[in-house]
C-alpha positions in Angstrom: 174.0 -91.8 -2.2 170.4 -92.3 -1.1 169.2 -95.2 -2.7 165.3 -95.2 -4.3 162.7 -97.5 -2.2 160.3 -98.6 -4.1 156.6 -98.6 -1.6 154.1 -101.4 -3.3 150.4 -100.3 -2.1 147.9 -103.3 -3.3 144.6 -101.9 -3.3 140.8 -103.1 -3.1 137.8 -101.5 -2.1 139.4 -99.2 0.8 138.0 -95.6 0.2 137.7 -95.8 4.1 141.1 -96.1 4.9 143.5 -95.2 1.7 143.5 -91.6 2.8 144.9 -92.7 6.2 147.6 -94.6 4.4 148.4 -92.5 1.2 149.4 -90.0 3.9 151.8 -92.0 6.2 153.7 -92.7 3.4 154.1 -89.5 1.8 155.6 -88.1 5.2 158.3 -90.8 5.7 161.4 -88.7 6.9 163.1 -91.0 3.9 162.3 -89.1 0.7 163.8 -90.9 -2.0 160.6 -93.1 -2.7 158.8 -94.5 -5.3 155.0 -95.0 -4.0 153.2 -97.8 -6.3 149.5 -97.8 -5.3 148.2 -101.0 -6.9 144.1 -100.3 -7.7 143.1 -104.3 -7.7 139.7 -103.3 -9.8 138.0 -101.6 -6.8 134.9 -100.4 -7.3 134.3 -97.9 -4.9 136.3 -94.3 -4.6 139.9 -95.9 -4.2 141.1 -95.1 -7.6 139.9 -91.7 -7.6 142.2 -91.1 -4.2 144.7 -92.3 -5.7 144.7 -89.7 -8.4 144.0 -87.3 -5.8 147.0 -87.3 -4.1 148.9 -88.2 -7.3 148.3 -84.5 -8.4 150.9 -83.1 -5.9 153.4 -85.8 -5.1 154.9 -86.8 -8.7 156.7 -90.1 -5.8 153.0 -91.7 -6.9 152.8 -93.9 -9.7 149.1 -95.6 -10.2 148.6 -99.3 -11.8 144.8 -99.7 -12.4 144.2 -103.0 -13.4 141.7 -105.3 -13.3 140.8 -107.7 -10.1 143.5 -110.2 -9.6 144.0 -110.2 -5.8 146.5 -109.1 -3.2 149.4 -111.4 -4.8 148.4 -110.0 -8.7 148.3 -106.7 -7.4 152.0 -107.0 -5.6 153.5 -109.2 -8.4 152.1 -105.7 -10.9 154.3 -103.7 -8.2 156.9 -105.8 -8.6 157.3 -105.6 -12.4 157.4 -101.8 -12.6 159.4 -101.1 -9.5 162.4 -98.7 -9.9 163.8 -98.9 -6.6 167.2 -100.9 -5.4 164.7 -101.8 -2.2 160.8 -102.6 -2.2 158.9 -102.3 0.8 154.8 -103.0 1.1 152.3 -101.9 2.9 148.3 -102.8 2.7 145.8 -100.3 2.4 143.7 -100.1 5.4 147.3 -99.8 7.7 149.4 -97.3 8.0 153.3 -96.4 9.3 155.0 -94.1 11.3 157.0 -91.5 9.7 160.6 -93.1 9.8 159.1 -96.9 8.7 161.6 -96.3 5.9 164.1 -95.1 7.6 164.3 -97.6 10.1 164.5 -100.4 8.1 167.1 -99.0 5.3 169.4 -97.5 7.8 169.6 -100.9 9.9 169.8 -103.0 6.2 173.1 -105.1 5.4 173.4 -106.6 1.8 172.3 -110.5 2.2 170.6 -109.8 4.9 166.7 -110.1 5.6 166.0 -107.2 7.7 162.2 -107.1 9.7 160.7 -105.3 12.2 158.1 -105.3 15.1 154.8 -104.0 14.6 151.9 -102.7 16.6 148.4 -104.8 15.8 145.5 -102.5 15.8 142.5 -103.5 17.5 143.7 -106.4 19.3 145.7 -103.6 21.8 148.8 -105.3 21.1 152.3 -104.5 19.3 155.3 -107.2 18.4 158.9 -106.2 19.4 161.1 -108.6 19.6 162.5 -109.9 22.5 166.5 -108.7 21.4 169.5 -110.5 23.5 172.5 -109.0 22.2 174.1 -105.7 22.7 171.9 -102.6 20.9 168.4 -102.9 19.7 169.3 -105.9 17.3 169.1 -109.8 17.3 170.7 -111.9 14.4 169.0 -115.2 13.9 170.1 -118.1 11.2 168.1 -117.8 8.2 167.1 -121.9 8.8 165.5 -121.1 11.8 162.5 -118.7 10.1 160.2 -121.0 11.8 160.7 -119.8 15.3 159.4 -116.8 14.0 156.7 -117.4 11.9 153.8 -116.5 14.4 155.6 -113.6 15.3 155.5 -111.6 12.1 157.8 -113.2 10.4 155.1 -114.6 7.9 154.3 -110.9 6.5 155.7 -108.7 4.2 155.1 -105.0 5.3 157.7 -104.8 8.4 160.9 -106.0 5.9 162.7 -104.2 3.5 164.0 -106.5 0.2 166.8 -106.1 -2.2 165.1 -106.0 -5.5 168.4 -107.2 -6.8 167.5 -110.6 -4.8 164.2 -110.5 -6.1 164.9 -110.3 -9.8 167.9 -113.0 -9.9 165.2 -115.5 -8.2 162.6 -114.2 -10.9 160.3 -114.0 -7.4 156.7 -113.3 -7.3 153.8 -113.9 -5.4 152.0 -117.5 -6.3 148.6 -116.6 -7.8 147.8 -120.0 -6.9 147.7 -119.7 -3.5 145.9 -117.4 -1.0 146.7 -118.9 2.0 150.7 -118.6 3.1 151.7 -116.6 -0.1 153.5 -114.1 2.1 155.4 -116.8 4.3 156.2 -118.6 1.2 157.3 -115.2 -1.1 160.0 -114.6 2.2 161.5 -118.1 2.8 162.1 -118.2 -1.1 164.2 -114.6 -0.4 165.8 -116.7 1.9 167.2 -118.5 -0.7 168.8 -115.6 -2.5 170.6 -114.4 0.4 173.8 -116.1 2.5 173.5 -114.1 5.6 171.1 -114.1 8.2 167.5 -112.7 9.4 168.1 -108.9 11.4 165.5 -108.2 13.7 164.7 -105.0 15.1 162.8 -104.2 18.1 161.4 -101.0 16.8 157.8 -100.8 15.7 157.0 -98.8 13.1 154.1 -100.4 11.4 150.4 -100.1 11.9 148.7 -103.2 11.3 144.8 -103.4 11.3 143.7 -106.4 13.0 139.7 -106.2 13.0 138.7 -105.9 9.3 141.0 -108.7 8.2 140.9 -111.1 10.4 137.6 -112.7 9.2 138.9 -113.3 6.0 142.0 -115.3 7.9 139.1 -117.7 8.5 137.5 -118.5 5.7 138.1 -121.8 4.1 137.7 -121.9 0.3 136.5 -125.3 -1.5 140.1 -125.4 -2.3 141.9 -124.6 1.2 143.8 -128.5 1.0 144.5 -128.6 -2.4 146.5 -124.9 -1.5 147.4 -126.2 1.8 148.9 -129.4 -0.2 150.6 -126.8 -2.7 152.0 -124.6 0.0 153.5 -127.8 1.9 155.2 -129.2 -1.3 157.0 -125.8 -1.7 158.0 -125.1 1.6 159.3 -128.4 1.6 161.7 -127.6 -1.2 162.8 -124.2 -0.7 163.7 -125.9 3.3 166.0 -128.1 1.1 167.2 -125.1 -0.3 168.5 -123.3 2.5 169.5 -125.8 5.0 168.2 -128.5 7.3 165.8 -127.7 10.2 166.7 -128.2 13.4 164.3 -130.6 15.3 162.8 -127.9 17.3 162.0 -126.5 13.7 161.2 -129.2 12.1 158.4 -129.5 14.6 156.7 -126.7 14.3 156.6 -127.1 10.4 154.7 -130.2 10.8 152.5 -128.8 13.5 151.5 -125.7 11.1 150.7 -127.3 8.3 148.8 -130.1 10.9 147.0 -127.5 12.0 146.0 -126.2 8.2 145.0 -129.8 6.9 142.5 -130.0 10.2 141.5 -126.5 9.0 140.2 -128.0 5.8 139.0 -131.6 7.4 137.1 -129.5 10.2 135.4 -127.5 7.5 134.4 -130.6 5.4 132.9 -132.4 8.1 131.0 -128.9 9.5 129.5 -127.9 5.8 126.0 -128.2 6.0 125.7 -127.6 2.8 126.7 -131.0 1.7 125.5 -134.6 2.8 127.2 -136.2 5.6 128.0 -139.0 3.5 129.6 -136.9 1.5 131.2 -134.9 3.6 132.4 -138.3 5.4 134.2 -139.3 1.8 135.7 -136.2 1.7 137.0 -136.4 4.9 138.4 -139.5 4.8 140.1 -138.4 1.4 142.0 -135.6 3.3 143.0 -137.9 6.3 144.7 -140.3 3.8 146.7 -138.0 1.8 150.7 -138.5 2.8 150.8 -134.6 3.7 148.3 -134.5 6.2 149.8 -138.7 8.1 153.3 -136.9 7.4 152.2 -134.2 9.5 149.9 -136.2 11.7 153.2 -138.0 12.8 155.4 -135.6 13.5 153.6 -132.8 15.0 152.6 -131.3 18.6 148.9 -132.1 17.9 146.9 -131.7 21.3 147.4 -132.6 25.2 144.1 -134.6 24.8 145.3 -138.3 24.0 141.6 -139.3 22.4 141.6 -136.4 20.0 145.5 -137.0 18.9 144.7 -140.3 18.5 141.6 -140.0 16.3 143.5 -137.5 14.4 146.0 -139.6 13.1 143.6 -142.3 11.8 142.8 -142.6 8.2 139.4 -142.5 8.9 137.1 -139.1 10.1 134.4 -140.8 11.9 135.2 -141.4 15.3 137.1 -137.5 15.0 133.5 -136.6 13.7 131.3 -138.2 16.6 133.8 -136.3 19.2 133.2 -133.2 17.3 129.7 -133.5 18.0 130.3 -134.5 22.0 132.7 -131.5 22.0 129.2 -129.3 20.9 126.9 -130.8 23.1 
């Protein structure tokens, strides 16, 4: 029997790319799909191309609902999804026409399966390096971390047992929109007992140049998520095992590098008086999350700016800031 994959399409404001999208999907060799394209309160033709191609493929199913962002707009996916399998892909990327098929043929139950992908507009594409016999690689579901920077942190090159996902009750965290992704796949983790399947095929079409931008924008409330994020990744770890130290390592160095995300943009905003900014600063250099990670972590090669990271105070890190400028 050919089992239903449900396809969850979140949707904002891309009239100049849905088309593109809509289209790869509908020609996946794998018919037996559900296609949920998620209108996130767009404003501009999205919805209206959705109905479009809704007219002659009855596989469509349309949500419009009002702006909630990416994770609303998956989570509304989630709740009306038919299929045994979910699969997503974002709106201004597209896949080749056996994405589906590639990823349900190679699944095993408990099992996270992922694949490579080409990044668009960088002139780049992720396969992964496989060592065993065949085109795939099985890795320990503890050691995610290893992967993390090399797609392991996104959800549109895997293919999830929605059986998993309701027993956890797992959805996105609306709280969060910074790591949601990495943090909705290492909670999976917890649902299955076997290990991560990587594939070296590449399938996907991700489109590098209109999002990454918005990878670097830092909101008011980037620690407070970053401080969120940590406290959950700490516990689902718990949850599946015990990081090697290799592992361990680079956990503390991410999140490092995220809490200097938020002090660099404190001490940089304009906006705000230095003293203030200086208070601020100091506030996030104190916390136990950010000293924790201080501690442990891979910070820099440069012994001055390791050390001046680590303090609990941001001024001596501010005044080689501004030599680092000059």
């Amino acid at each position: 029997m050919i089992e239903k994959i449900s396809i969850i399409v979140p949707i904002f404001n891309s009239e100049k790319t849905l088309d593109r999208c809509i289209e790869s999907l509908i020609a996946q060799t794998y018919n037996n799909l559900e296609i949920i394209l998620v209108n996130d309160g767009s404003i501009d033709n999205s919805l209206n191309i959705c109905r479009k191609y809704k007219q002659f493929d009855q596989r469509i199913i349309i949500i419009d609902k009002k702006n909630g962002g990416v994770s609303s707009a998956r989570n509304a996916g989630i709740d009306i999804a038919t299929g045994k399998y979910i699969m997503f892909c974002d709106s201004d990327d597209w896949v080749e026409e056996n994405w589906c098929q590639i990823l349900f043929s190679n699944f095993e139950e408990n099992n996270l399966v992922m694949s490579g992908a080409y990044i668009e507009g960088k002139q780049e594409y992720y396969p992964y390096e496989v060592k065993a016999d065949g085109f795939q690689e099985r890795i320990s579901r503890i050691d995610f971390y290893t992967f993390k920077l090399k797609l392991f942190n996104v959800p549109w090159n895997k293919i999830y047992e929605k059986k998993i996902i309701d027993t956890l009750s797992l959805r996105y965290d609306e709280k969060i929109s910074n790591g949601e992704d990495f943090l909705f796949n290492i909670q999976y983790l917890t649902g299955i007992t076997g290990s991560i399947i990587l594939l070296k095929n590449c399938t996907y079409h991700y489109t590098w140049e209109e999002k990454v931008s918005l990878s670097n924008k830092v909101s008011e409330d980037y620690m407070t998520q970053c401080m969120h994020l940590f406290h959950l990744v700490e516990i689902t770890i718990t949850e599946i095992g015990t990081l090697s130290a290799k592992n361990r390592k680079i956990f503390y160095t991410d999140f490092f590098n995220q809490f200097q995300k938020a002090l660099f943009f404190c001490l940089q905003n304009n906006e705000k008086k230095l003293c203030k900014r200086f208070k601020e600063g100091n506030m996030i250099m104190k916390t136990q999350e950010y000293q924790i990670c201080a501690k442990y972590s891979e910070i820099s090669t440069n012994k001055i700016f390791a050390f001046v990271s680590r303090m609990k105070s941001c001024y001596a890190l501010w005044i080689l800031m501004q030599l680092r400028t000059k």
